[in-house]
Structure formats: structure tokens, C-alpha cells
C-alpha positions in Angstrom: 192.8 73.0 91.9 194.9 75.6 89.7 197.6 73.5 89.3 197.2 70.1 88.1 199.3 67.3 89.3 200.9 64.4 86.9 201.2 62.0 88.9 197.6 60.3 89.3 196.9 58.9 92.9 193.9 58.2 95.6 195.0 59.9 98.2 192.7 62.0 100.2 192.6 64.5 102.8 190.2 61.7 105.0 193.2 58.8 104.0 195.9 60.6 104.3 196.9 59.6 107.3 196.0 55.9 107.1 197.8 52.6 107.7 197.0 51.9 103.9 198.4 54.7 102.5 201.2 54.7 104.8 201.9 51.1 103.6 202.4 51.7 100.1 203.8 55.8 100.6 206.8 57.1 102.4 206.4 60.9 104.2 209.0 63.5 104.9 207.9 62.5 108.6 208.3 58.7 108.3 211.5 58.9 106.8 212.5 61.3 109.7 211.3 58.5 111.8 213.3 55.8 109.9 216.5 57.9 110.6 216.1 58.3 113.8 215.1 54.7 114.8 214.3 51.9 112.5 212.4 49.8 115.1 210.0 52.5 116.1 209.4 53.5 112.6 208.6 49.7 111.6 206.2 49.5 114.5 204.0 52.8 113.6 203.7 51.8 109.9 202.6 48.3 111.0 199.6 49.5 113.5 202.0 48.5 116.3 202.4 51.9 117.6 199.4 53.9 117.9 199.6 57.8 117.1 198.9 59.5 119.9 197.4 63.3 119.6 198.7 66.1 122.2 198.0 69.5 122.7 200.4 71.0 120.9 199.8 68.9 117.9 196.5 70.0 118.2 197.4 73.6 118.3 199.3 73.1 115.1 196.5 71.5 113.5 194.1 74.7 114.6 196.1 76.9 113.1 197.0 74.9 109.8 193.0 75.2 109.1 192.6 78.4 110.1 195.0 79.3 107.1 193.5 76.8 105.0 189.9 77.6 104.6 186.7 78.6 106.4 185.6 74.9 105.8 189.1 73.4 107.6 188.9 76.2 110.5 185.4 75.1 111.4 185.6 71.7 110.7 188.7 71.8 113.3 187.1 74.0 115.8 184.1 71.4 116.3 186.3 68.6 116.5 188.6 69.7 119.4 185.7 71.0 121.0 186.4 72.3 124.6 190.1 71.2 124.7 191.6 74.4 123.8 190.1 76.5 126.3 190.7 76.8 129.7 187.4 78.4 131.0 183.8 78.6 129.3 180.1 80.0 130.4 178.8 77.7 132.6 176.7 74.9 131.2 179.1 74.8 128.1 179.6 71.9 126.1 182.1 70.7 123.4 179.6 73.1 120.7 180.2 76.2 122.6 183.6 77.4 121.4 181.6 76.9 117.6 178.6 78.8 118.8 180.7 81.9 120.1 183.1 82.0 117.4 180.6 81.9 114.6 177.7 83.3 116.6 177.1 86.9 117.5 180.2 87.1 120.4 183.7 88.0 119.6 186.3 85.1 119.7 188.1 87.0 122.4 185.3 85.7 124.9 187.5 82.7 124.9 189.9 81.8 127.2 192.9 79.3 125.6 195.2 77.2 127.2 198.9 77.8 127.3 199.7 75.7 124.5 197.1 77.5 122.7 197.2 80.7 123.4 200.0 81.6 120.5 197.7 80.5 117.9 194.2 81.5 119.7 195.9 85.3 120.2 197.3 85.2 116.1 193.4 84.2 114.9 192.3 86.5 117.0 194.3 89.2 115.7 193.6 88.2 112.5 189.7 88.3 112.6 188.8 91.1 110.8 190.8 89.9 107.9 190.2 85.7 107.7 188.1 86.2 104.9 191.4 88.1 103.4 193.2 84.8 104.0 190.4 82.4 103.3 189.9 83.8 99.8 193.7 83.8 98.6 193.5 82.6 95.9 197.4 82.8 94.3 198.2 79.5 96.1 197.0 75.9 96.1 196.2 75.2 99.5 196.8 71.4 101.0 197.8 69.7 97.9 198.8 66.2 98.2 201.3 64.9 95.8 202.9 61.7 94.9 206.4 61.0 93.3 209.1 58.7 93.2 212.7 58.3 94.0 214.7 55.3 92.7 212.5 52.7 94.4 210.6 54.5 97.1 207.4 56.2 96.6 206.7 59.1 98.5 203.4 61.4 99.6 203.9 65.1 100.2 201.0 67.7 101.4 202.2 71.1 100.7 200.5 74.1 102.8 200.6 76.6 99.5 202.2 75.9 96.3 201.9 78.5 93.5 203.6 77.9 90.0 204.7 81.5 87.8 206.3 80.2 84.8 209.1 78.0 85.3 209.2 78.5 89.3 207.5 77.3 92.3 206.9 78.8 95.7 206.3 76.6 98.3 204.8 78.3 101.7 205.2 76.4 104.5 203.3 77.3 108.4 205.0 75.9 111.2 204.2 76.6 115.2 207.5 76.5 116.7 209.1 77.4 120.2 212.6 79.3 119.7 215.4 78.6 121.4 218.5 80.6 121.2 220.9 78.0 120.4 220.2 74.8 118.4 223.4 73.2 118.0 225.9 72.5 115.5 226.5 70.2 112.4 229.8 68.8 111.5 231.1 68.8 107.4 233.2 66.4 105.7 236.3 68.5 106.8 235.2 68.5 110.3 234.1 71.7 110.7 231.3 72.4 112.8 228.4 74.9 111.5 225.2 76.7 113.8 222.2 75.1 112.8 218.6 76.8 112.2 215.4 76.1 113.3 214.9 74.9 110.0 217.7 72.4 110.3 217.2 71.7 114.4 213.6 69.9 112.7 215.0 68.7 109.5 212.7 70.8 107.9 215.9 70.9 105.3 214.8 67.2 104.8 211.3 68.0 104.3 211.2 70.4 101.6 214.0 68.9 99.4 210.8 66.2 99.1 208.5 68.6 98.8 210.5 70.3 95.8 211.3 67.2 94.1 207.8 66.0 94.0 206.9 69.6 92.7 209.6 69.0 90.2 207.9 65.8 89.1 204.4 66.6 89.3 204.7 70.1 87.0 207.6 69.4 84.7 207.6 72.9 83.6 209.4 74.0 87.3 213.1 74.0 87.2 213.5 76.5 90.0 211.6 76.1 93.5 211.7 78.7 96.5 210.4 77.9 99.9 209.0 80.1 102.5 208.4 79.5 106.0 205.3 81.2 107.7 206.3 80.7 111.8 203.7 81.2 114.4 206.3 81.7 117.6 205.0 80.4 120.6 207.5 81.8 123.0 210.4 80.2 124.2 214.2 80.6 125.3 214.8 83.6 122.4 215.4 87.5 122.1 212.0 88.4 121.5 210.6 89.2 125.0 208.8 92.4 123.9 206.3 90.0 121.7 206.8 86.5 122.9 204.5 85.4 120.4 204.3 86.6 116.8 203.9 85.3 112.9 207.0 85.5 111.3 207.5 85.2 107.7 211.4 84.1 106.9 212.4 85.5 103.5 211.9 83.5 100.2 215.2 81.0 100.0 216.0 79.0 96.6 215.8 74.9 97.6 219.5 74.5 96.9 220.5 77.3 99.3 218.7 74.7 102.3 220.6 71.9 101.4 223.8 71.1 103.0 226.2 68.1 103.9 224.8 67.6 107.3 223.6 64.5 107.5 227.1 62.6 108.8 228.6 64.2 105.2 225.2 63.9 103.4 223.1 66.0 102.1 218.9 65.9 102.3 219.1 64.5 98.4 221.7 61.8 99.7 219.4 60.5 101.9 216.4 60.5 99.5 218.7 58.5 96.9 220.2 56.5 99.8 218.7 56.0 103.0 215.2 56.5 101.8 215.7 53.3 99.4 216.0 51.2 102.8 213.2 52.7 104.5 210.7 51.8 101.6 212.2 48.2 101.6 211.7 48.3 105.6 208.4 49.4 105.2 207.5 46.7 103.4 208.9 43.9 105.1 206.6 41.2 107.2 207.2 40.6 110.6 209.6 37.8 110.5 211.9 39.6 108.0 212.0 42.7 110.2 212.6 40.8 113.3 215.8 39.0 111.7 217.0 42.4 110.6 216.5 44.3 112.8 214.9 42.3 116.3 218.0 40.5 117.8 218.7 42.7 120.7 215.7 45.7 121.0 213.7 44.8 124.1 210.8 47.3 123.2 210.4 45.6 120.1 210.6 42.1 121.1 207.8 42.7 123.9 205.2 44.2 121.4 205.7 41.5 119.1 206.2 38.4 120.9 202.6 38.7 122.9 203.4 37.4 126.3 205.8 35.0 126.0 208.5 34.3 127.9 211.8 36.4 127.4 215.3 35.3 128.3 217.1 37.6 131.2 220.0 38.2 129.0 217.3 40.7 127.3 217.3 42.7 130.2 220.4 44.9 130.5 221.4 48.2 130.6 222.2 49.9 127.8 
């Protein structure tokens, strides 16, 4: 690793994504989750709610290695197996897709899915130079950091981070599907603003984390620029002449993302607010979380009370 974290954890690529960690660290996407529904988000951190994987996850994930490393791509490759691809040689198995890739055939010899084929046709175009991309070498790739804000401790894993000086860049991939409208956002005043793709996913949310853990981590950085790397997947958008293509949006300065959106808040509001309460959620036992939060959610009351009877009153409309 080039650049060497302050902050001291044991977090790893294999326990990232564990209960444990995700017991004692909040994530730009559990936080998301929090805002969104404090039930759900209780449930998942608690091993109630199972993660569930789906293509287009997957697809993300495919493509996420193949920008990593040779190691990641491969690795990824062999454990999806088949899934991506819609037709095969006969008498293929799940090591086929490995075996042509890295064998003597060209990578075009597969067929992807639909959900796939955006990424599988960007690899693929990018063949001749993944050893180019492998071997880059300006940025940290994956880096897992840790940090705190007030109360709440929080785990970031940052695609590319490269430090010059006193300034970071941050380079972030993300599969998306356009759309040509994603809504507006309300200010303080009341007026009402377009959002961005980067907005419509609180990606806004995401890097102000992501910076401020750079910001503790290498207290040399005062200034922190993100960039997006998109991988379009089609969609409801002007670009019909190359429904899918890799898009890089232009270098943008952390503060320049961060607006009052958030019902008057801004992304560092709700780190220094709302953040605070999903931490203290997090860590509450069940019959804390049902008195908070329990007395009338249905959903939450028939995961946790394990077959026992449930008065008709719960039963209503909402």
C-alpha cells in the first residue's frame, strides 16, 4: 500500500462484509439504509435479513475487479461461474468461462446476459489494454479505512485514492442505468433544484464519508476531489447511438457535491446528526429496538416474535 492509513483496524477484504464488522462499523450503505427505514436497517445488521445477491449486483462486482486487479478479475470470474452468460459450448461447466477467457479463445466467444452485457462488451473492449489498467500504479486500489464522527464509527472502501501533496483524488466506478429525469430537491427557501445521478443514489452522501475518513486517515489532505468512472448500461437517456459506454465525469472539489438536500441538511448534517442515532441503533438488543421502534411495524414484529400469535389490530392498511 502507497499510502498508509492512521487509523489501525482489522478489517479485511474476506470480513468486510460480515455481521461482526458490521456490528461495531457503520457504511455509507448502512447509513443510507438507516435513512431510509430504521426497522429494515436494524434487521440486516442483526442477521435478521439476509443479503440477497442479484444479477446486477453481480455485474457491478465483475466489473469492480476487473478494474482492480488480475487477481480480483479472476477470482470473480470463477466464482460467478456460468451466471453471466447466456449460452456456452456444450458440455460446459461453471470453469468454462475461466478456461476461455484465460485460455487460448478470445473473451468475445462468450455470450453475456442482458444485465451483463454493458460490462462483458466494456472488458472486452478493453482487452488488449487490462494489463494497462491492472498495472496502474498512481492509485491505491480497494483501500478500506476506518474513522470516526462524534460517536459513530464508520468503514469506507475506496475504489482509487491517490494523495499529491496536500490533495486527494478519490475515483469512484459505478454501473448505472440513466434516466433522463431524476427528480428534484427542495432548499430551505423552498426552492426546488434537478438532481444528478449522483444525488438520485446519494452518492453525495457517500463520498462526503469517503473524504472525511481520507481527511482523518492522511492528516496532510486538506483538499479532496472525487471522480466518478460510470459504466452506462443503457436506459431512458440521450445516448442511443452508444447505449452503453464508460464515462468519466470531470474531477469535482468534495464541497462543490454537498448541498442542503437532505430536508434542509446537508450530507455533513447527517454524518454529525442522524449518523449518531444510527450507531446507537445499531447497537441496541432486541428489546430496546422493539420499544423504540416495534409498536406498530407488522414486518418487524413477524420476524421477531417467532410464531406467536398477533393481535388483528396489527393488520391494517397503511
Amino acid at each position: 500500500m502507497k499510502f498508509k492509513p492512521k487509523n489501525q483496524h482489522d478489517i479485511t477484504p474476506e470480513n468486510y462484509f460480515s455481521e461482526a464488522v458490521g456490528k461495531r462499523y457503520l457504511s455509507s450503505h448502512a447509513l443510507m439504509s438507516f435513512l431510509k427505514d430504521p426497522s429494515t436497517f436494524w434487521l440486516k445488521t442483526n442477521g435478521y435479513l439476509k443479503g440477497s445477491s442479484s444479477e446486477s449486483a453481480d455485474a457491478g462486482r465483475l466489473f469492480h475487479a476487473f478494474m482492480e486487479s488480475e487477481e480480483a478479475f479472476k477470482e470473480e470470474l470463477a466464482h460467478l461461474g456460468k451466471s453471466p452468460f447466456t449460452k456456452l459450448p456444450k458440455g460446459s461447466d461453471d470453469t468454462t468461462p475461466f478456461e476461455i477467457v484465460f485460455g487460448d479463445n478470445a473473451p468475445e466467444q462468450l455470450n453475456p446476459k442482458a444485465t451483463f452485457k454493458a460490462v462483458w462488451d466494456y472488458i472486452n473492449q478493453s482487452w488488449e489494454q487490462r494489463h494497462t489498467i491492472w498495472n496502474d500504479d498512481s492509485y491505491d486500489k480497494e483501500t478500506i479505512l476506518t474513522g470516526q464522527f462524534l460517536d459513530a464509527h464508520f468503514k469506507g472502501r475506496l475504489d482509487c485514492l491517490k494523495i499529491e501533496d496536500d490533495t486527494a483524488y478519490i475515483y469512484d466506478y459505478k454501473t448505472l442505468t440513466l434516466k433522463n429525469y431524476y427528480g428534484s430537491w427542495r432548499d430551505s427557501d423552498g426552492y426546488y433544484h434537478e438532481k444528478t445521478f449522483i444525488q438520485d443514489h446519494d452518492y453525495d452522501l457517500q463520498m462526503a464519508i469517503y473524504a472525511e475518513l481520507v481527511k482523518q486517515n492522511y492528516p496532510e489532505v486538506k483538499d479532496v476531489y472525487i471522480t466518478f468512472g460510470v459504466l452506462i448500461k443503457g436506459g431512458k437517456h440521450d445516448f442511443v447511438d452508444y447505449p452503453t459506454s464508460f464515462i468519466n465525469t470531470k474531477p469535482m472539489h468534495i464541497e462543490t457535491l454537498i448541498e442542503p438536500r437532505f430536508n434542509g441538511k446537508t450530507a455533513y448534517d447527517i454524518l454529525m446528526d442522524d449518523a449518531q442515532m444510527a450507531y446507537r441503533v445499531m447497537q441496541m438488543d432486541e428489546d430496546a429496538f422493539i420499544e423504540a421502534f416495534g409498536g406498530d411495524n407488522l414486518f418487524l414484529e413477524m420476524l421477531l416474535k417467532k410464531g406467536n400469535p398477533l393481535s388483528a389490530e396489527k393488520f391494517k392498511l397503511s
